[in-house]
C-alpha positions as CSV (number, residue, x, y, z in Angstrom):
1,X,0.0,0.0,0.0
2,X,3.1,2.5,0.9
3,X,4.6,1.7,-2.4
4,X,1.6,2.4,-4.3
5,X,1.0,5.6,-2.4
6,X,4.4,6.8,-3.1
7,X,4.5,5.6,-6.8
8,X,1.0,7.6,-7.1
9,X,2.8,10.8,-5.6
10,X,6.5,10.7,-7.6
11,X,3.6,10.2,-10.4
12,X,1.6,13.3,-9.9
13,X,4.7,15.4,-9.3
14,X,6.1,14.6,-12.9
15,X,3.3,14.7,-15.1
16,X,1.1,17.4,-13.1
17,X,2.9,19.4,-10.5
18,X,6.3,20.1,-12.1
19,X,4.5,21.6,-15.3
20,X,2.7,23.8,-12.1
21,X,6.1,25.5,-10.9
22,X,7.0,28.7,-13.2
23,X,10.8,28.3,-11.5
24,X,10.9,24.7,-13.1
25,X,9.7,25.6,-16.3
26,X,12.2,27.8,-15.9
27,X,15.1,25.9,-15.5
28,X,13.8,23.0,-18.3
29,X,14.2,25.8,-21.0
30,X,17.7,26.8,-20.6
31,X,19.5,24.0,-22.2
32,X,17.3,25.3,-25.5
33,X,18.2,28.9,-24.1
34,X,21.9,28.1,-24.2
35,X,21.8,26.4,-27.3
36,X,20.4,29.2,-29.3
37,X,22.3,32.0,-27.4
38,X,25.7,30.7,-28.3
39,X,24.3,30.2,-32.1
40,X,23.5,34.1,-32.9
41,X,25.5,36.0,-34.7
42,X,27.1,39.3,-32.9
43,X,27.9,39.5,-29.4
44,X,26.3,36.9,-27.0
45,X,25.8,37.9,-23.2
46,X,24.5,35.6,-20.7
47,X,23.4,36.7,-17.5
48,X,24.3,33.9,-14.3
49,X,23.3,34.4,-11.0
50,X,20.2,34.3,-8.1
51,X,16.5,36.5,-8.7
52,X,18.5,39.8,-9.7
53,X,19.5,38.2,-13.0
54,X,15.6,38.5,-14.1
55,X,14.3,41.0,-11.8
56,X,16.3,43.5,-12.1
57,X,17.8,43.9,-15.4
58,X,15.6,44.2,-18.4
59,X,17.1,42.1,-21.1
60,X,15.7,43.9,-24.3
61,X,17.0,47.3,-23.0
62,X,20.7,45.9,-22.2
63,X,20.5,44.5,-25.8
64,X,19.9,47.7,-27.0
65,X,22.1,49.2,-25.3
66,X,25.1,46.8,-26.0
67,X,24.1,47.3,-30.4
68,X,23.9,51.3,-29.8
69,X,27.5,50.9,-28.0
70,X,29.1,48.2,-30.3
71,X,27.2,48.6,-33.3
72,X,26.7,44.9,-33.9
73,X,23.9,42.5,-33.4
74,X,23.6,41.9,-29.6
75,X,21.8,39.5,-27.8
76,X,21.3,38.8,-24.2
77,X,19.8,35.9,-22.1
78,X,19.4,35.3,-18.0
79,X,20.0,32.3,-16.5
80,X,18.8,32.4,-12.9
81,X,17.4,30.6,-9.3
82,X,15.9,32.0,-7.0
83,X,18.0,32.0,-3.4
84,X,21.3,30.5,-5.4
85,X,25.2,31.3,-4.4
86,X,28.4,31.2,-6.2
87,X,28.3,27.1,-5.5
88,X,25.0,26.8,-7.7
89,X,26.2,29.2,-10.4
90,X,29.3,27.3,-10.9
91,X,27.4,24.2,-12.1
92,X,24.4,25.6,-14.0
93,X,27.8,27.6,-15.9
94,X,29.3,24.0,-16.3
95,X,25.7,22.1,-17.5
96,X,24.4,24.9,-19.9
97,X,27.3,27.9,-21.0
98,X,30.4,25.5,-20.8
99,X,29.5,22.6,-22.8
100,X,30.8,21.9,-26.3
101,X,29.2,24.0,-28.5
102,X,27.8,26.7,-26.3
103,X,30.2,29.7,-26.7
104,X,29.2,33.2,-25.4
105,X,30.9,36.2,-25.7
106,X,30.4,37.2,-22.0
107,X,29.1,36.2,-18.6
108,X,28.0,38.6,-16.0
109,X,27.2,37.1,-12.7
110,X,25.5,39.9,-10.6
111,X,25.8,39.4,-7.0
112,X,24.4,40.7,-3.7
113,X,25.2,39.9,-0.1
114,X,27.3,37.1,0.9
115,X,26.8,35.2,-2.3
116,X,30.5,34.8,-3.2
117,X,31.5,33.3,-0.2
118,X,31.5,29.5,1.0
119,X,29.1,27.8,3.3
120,X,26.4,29.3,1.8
121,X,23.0,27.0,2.0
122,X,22.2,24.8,-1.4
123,X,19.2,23.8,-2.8
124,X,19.8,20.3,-2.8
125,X,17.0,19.2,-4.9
126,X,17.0,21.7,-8.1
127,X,20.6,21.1,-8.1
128,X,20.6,17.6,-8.6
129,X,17.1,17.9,-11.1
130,X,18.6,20.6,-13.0
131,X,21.9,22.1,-12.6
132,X,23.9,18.6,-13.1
133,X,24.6,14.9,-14.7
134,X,25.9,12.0,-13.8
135,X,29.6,13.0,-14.8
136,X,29.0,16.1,-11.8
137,X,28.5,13.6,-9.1
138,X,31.3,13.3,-8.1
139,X,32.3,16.6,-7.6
140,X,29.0,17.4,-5.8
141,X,29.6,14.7,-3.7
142,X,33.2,15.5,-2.4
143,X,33.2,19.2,-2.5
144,X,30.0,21.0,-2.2
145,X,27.8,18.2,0.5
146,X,29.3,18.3,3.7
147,X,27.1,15.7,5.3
148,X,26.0,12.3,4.7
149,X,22.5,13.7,5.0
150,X,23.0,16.1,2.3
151,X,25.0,13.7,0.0
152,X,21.7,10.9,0.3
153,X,19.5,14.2,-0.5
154,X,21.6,15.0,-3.4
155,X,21.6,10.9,-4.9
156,X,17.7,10.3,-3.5
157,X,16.3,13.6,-5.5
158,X,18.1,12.3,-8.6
159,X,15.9,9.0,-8.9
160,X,12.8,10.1,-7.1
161,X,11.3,13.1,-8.5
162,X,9.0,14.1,-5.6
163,X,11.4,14.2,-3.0
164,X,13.5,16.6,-4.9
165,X,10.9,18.8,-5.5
166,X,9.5,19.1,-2.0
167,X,10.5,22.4,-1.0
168,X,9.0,23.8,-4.0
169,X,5.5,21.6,-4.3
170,X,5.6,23.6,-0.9
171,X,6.0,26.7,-1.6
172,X,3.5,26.2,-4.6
173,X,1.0,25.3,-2.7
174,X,2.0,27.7,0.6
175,X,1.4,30.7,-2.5
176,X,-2.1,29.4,-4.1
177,X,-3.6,29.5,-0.3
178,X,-1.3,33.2,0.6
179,X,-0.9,35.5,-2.2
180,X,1.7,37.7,-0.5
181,X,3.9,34.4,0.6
182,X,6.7,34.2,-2.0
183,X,7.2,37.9,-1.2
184,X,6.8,37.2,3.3
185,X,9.4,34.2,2.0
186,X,11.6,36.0,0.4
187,X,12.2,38.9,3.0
188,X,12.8,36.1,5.3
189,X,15.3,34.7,3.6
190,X,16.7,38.2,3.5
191,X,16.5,38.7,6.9
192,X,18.4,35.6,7.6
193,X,21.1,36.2,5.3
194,X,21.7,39.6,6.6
195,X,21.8,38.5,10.0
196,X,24.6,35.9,9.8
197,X,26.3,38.3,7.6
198,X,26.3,41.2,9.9
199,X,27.0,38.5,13.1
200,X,30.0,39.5,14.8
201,X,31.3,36.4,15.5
202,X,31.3,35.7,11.6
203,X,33.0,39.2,10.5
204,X,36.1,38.0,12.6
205,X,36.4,35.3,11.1
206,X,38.2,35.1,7.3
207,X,35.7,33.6,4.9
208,X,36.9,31.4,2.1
209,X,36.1,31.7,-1.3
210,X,37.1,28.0,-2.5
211,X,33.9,27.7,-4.6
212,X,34.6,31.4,-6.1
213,X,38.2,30.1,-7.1
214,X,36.6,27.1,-8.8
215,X,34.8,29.2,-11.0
216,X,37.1,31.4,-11.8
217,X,39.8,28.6,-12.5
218,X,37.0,26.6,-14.8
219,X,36.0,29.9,-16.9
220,X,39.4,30.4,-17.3
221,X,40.4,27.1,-18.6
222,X,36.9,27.4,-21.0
223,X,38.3,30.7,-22.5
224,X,34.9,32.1,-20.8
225,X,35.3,36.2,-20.1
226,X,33.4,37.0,-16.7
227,X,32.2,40.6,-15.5
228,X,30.9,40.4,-12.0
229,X,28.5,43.3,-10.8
230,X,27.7,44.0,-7.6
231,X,24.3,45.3,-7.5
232,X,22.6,48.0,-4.7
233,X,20.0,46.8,-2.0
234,X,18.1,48.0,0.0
235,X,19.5,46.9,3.2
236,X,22.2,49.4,4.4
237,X,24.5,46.4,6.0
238,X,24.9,44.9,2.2
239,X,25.5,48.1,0.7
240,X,28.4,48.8,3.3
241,X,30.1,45.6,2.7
242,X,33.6,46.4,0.6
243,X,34.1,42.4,-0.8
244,X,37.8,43.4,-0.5
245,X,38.9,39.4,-0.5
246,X,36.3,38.4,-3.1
247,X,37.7,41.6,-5.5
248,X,41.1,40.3,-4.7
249,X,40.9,37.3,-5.5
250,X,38.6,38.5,-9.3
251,X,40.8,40.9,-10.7
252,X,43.7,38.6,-10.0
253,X,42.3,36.5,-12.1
254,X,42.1,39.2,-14.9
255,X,38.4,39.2,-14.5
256,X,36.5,42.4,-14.6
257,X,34.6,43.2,-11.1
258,X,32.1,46.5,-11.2
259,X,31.0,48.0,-8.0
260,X,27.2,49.9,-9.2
261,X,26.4,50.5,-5.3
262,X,28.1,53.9,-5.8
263,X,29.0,54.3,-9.5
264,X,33.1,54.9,-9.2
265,X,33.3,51.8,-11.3
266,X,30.6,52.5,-13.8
């Protein structure tokens, strides 16, 4: 009886409930995304990076912008999830922008917050469904999951759809009964954030940026030119923070690093 109440759930949330989420929709175009980026003529942008990538930038006025600049046919796609860090970026990069094939001229990862910096939290789940293949596993396994609770997330959301799609069935339901929840969710999540950054304990402490060096090390050996923005907030405590190591440790990669919070780099 278990099984067949479990087989009729993993059923419903592959034919009827991932077709619901907007996000997953989302993340099952970009391999066509990709695909037809890198095959335009002219110069071909891709935008990387968490909710700011297609929140905040409008896409048709940046292509604009970039033919009135260059004068040549420009062309400009976002690649984005919602609450995602430097980890997650580096392998939706490696599963849709770095394989064979799928050249761009550009890749600007905008950032907020503490999103360049290790120990971040992962969304097991989409990760496994989305951002990787088999051939990623074991990199997943040994350097982003610290736990053996996180690694059996990581192989069980793989194979059984439902379970990697919990959070969000969740928070699909949670916002057809409360309108306003992906926004009260959201400024939670901000909230949080914020607070661990700003935690005193944490600010004397040096933060690595091992997953930041990974990316920077695999774009480099993919011939992949990076531009990382930092964007303004609204909170005061991310707007304050100077990113000194994380800039460091960019532009000595010969990658270009803008600062927009108060437009000495723009």
């Amino acid at each position: 009886m278990l099984l067949l109440v479990l087989g009729g759930v993993e059923a419903l949330t592959r034919l009827k409930l991932v077709g619901m989420s907007k996000e997953f929709e989302q993340f099952r175009s970009y391999p066509r995304l990709a695909t037809d980026l890198a095959h335009r003529s002219g110069l071909r942008l891709a935008i990387v990076g968490a909710s700011i990538a297609h929140e905040d930038i409008d896409l048709a006025v940046l292509a604009e912008r970039l033919r009135a600049t260059t004068r040549l046919p420009a062309h400009a796609e976002a690649f984005s999830a919602d609450h995602s860090y430097v980890n997650t970026w580096y392998f939706m990069l490696n599963h849709y922008l770095w394989r064979p094939g799928n050249r761009v001229d550009l890749v600007v990862i905008p950032f907020v917050g503490p999103s360049l910096y290790d120990k971040n939290e992962i969304e097991i789940g989409r990760l496994a469904r989305f951002f990787t293949s088999v051939e990623d596993w074991p990199e997943v396994l040994r350097t982003d999951l610290a736990t053996t609770a996180e690694r059996a997330d990581f192989l069980l959301s793989n194979f059984w759809a439902s379970w990697g799609a919990r959070d969000r069935m969740q928070e699909l339901a949670f916002t057809r009964l409360f309108p306003n929840y992906k926004a009260y969710a959201r400024e939670q999540q901000n909230l949080f954030l914020a607070e661990q950054f700003a935690n005193p304990r944490r600010a004397h402490k040096a933060r690595s940026l091992v997953a930041l060096a990974r990316l920077l090390r695999t774009a480099h050996e993919h011939a992949t030119p990076l531009c990382f923005v930092v964007f303004p907030t609204q909170r005061a405590d991310w707007n304050q923070q100077p990113y000194a190591e994380a800039r460091r440790l960019i532009e000595a990669s010969g990658v270009q690093y803008v600062d927009l919070r108060g437009g000495a780099d723009v």
